[in-house]
C-alpha positions as CSV (number, residue, x, y, z in Angstrom):
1,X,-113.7,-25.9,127.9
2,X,-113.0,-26.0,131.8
3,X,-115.0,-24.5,134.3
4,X,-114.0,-21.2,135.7
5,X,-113.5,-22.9,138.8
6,X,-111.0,-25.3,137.9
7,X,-108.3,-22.7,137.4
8,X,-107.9,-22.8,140.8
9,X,-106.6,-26.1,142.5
10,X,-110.0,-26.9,144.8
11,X,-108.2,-26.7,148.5
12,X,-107.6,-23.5,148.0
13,X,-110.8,-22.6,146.4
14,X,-112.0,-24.6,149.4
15,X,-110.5,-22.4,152.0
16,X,-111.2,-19.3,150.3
17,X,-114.7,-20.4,150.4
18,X,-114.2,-21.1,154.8
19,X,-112.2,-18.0,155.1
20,X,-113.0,-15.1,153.0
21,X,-109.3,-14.5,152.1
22,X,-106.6,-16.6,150.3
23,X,-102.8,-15.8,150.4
24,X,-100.9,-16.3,147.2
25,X,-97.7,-16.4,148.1
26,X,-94.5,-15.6,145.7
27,X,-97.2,-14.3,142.9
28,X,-94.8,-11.5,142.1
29,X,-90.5,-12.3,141.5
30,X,-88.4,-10.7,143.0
31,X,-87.5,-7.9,139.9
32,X,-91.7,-7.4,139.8
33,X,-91.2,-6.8,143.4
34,X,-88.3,-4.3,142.6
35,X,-90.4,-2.4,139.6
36,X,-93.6,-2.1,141.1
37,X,-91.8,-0.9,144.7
38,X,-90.2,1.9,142.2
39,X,-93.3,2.9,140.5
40,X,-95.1,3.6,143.4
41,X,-92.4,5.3,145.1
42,X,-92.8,7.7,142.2
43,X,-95.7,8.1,142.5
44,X,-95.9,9.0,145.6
45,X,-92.7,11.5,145.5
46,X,-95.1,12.9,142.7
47,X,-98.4,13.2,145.0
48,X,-95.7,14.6,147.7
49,X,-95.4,17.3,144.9
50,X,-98.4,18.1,144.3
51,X,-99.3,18.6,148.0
52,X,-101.5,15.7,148.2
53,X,-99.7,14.0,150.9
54,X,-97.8,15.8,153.9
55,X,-94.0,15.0,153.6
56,X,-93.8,11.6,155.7
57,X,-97.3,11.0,155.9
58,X,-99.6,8.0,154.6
59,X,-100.9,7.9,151.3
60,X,-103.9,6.3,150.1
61,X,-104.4,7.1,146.5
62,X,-107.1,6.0,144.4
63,X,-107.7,5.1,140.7
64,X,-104.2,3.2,140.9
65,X,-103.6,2.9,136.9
66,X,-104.4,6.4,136.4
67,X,-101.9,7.7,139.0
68,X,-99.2,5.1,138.6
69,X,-99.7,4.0,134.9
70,X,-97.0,1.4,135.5
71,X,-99.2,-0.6,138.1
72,X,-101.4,-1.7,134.8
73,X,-99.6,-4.9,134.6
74,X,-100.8,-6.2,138.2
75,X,-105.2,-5.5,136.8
76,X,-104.3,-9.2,135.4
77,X,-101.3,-10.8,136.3
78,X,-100.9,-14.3,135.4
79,X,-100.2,-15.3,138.9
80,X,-103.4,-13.9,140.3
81,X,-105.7,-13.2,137.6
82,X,-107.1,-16.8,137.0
83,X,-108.7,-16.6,140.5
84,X,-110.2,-13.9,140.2
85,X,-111.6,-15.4,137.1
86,X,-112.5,-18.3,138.9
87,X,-114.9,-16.5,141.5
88,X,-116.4,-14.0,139.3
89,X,-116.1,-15.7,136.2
90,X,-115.4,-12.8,132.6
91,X,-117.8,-10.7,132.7
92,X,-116.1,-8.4,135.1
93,X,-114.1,-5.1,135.0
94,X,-111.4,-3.6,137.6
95,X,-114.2,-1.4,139.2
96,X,-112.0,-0.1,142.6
97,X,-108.2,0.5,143.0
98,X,-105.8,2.0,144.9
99,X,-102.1,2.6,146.0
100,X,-101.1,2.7,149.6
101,X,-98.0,3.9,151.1
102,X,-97.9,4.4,155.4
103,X,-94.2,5.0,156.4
104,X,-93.8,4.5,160.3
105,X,-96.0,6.3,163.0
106,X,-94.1,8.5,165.3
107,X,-96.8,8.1,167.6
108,X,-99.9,6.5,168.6
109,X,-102.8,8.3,166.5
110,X,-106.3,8.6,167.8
111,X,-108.4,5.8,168.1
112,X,-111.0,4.9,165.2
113,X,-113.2,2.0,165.1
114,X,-111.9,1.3,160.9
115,X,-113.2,-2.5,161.1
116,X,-115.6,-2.6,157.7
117,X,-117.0,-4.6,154.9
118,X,-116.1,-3.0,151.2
119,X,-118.8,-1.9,148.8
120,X,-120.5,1.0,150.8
121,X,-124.2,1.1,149.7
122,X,-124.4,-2.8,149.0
123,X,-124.0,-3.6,152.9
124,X,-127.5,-1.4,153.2
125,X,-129.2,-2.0,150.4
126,X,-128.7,-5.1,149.8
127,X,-131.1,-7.0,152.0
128,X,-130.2,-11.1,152.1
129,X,-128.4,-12.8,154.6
130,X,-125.4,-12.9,153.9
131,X,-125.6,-10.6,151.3
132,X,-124.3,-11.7,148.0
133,X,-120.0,-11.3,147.3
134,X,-120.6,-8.9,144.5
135,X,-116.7,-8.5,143.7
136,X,-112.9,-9.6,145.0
137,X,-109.8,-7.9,145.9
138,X,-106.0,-8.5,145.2
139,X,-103.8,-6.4,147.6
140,X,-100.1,-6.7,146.4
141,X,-97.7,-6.5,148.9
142,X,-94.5,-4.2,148.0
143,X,-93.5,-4.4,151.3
144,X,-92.5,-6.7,154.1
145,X,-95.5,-7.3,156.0
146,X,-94.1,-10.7,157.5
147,X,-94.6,-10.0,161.2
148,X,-97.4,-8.3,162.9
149,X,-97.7,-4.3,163.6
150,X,-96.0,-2.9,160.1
151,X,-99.3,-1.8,159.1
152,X,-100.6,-5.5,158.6
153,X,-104.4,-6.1,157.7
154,X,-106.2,-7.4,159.9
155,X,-109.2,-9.4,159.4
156,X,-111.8,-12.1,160.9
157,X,-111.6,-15.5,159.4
158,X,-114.9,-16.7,158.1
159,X,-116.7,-12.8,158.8
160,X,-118.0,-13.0,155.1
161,X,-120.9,-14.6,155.5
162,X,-121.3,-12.0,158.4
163,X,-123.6,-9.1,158.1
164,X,-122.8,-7.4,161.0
165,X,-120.2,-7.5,164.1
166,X,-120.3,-5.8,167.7
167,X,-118.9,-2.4,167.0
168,X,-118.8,1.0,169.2
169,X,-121.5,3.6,169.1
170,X,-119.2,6.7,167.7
171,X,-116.3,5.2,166.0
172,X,-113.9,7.5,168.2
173,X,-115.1,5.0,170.9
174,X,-112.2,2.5,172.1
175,X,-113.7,-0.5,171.3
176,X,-111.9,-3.7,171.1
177,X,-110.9,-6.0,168.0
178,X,-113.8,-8.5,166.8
179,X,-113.3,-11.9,168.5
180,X,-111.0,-14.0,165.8
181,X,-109.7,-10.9,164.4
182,X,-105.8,-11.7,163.1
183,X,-103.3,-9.7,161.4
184,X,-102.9,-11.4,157.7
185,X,-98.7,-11.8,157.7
186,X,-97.1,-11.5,153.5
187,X,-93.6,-11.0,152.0
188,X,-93.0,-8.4,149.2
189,X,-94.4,-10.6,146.3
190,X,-97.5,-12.3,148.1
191,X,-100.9,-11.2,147.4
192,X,-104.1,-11.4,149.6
193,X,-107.1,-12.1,147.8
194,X,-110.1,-11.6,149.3
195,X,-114.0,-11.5,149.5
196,X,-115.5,-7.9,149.9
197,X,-117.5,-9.0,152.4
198,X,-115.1,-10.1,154.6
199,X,-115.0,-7.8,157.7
200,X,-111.0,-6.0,158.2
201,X,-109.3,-3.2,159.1
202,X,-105.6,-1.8,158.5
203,X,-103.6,-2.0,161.4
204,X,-101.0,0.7,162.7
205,X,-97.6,0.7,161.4
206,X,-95.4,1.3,164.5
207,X,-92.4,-1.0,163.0
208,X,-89.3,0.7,161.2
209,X,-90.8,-0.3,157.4
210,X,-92.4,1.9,155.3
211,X,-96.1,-0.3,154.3
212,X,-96.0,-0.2,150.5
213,X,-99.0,-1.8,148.9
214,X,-101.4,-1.7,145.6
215,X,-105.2,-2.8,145.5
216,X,-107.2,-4.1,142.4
217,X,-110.9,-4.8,142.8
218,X,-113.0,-6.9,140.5
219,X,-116.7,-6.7,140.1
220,X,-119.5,-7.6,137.5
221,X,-119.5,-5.3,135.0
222,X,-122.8,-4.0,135.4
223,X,-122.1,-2.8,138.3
224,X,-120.6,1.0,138.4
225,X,-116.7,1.6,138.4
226,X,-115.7,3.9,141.2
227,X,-111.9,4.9,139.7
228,X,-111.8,8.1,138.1
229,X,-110.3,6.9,134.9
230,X,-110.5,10.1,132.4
231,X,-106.7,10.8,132.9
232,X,-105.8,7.5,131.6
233,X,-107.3,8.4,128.1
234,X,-105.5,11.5,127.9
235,X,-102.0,9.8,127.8
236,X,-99.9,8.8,124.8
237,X,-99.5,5.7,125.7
238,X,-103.4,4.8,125.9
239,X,-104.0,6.2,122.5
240,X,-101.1,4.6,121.0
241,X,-101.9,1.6,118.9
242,X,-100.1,-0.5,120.8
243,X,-96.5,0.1,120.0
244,X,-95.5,1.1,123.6
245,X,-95.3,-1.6,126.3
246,X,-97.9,0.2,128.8
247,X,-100.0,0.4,126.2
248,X,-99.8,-3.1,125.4
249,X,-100.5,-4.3,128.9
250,X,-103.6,-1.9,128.6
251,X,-104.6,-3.7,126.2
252,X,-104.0,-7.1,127.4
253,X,-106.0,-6.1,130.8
254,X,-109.1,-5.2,128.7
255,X,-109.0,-8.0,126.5
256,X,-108.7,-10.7,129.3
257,X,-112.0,-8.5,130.8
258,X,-110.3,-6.3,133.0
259,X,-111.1,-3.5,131.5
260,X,-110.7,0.6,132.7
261,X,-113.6,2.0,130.8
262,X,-113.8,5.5,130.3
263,X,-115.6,8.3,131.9
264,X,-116.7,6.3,134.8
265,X,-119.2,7.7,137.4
266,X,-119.5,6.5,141.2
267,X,-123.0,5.0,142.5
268,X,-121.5,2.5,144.7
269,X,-120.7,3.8,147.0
């Protein structure tokens, strides 16, 4: 049997390895695009409608599956999966996830120092240098992210095996980008993979796109999952046996190890 490593061709595994981060581009076709640009546009006409979200205004919603069931199909896309797999190796489970929508910024909003590492707690507890990766991200890209200032990520090449970077005293404190920081360019189908540890921040959308996105993060599975799954297991479709697509993918995911267990609690941070 190969090595989990060898599902991903080595230059790229090599400059994931320098970077932190790994572009994949064309992952999704164009009809994936199309569907998964729907679904969360539902989803967040549904969170408009439930007053979670001001009309206009930026949504970042998490536990993605259990708020957009249709997003289930991206926890282990065929396109992207295998390197996760190839970092972490099977014993993992989608721990972190999210949907994003930020439509364009009338104005300039107050500055915030947002430049982080994910995983909360580990970056304090854990006490190595660097401190171990712990788990991956995929950020799909729904949206056309293909120039700079559409609500871009921005991140610092090689920061990953960096535990800490200048920063401000108060966060409200204009402070300017880390040294190396860029602003990671996609097209609707790409997808960034990348190390938790690597530093980054979103930027500001001030173009005339709405910056439409969905995050999946991996991690071992004895570590906690953060999503809030319960809603998920009160669907038809999850308690079907399998005779409804969305079910089906559910099960796929969970089979192939990335699995939404139930009644999840949140010590991560």
């Amino acid at each position: 049997m190969a090595s989990d490593s060898a599902l991903v061709p080595a230059a790229e595994r090599e400059r994931f390895e320098q970077d932190g981060y790994l572009i994949i581009r064309g992952a999704l076709t164009h009809d994936e695009v199309l569907y998964y640009r729907e679904a969360l546009d539902r989803a967040y006409l549904s969170a408009e409608a439930q007053s979670l979200v001001a009309p206009g205004g930026s949504l970042h919603w998490l536990s993605a599956v259990a708020r957009c069931p249709q997003v289930v199909g991206l926890a282990d896309h065929p396109a992207t999966f295998p390197y996760v797999w190839s970092l972490l190796g099977w014993n993992i489970h989608v721990y972190h996830s999210h949907l994003d929508v930020h439509p364009p910024m009338a104005a300039s909003r107050p500055f915030r120092f947002e430049w982080h590492q994910d995983g909360g707690r580990q970056n304090r507890e854990v006490e190595t240098d660097p401190r171990p990766r712990m788990s991956v991200k995929l950020a799909y890209w729904l949206s056309d992210v293909s120039e700079p200032g559409r609500g871009n990520l921005k991140v610092v090449p090689g920061s990953h095996l960096t535990n800490w970077i200048p920063g401000p005293p108060r966060r409200d404190v204009v402070w300017p980008d880390p040294d190396g920081a860029v602003e990671v360019t996609a097209a609707p189908g790409d997808v960034l993979l990348f190390d938790r540890r690597l530093w980054h921040a979103r930027s500001g959308n001030y173009s005339a796109f709405t910056r439409k996105a969905v995050f999946f993060g991996y991690t071992y599975r004895w570590i906690a999952i953060r999503d809030e799954n319960d809603p998920i297991w009160a669907t038809d479709w999850a308690t079907c046996s399998g005779s409804c697509s969305a079910a089906s993918s559910l099960a796929t995911a969970t089979t192939r190890g990335a699995t939404f267990p139930p009644r999840p609690r949140c010590t991560a941070g």
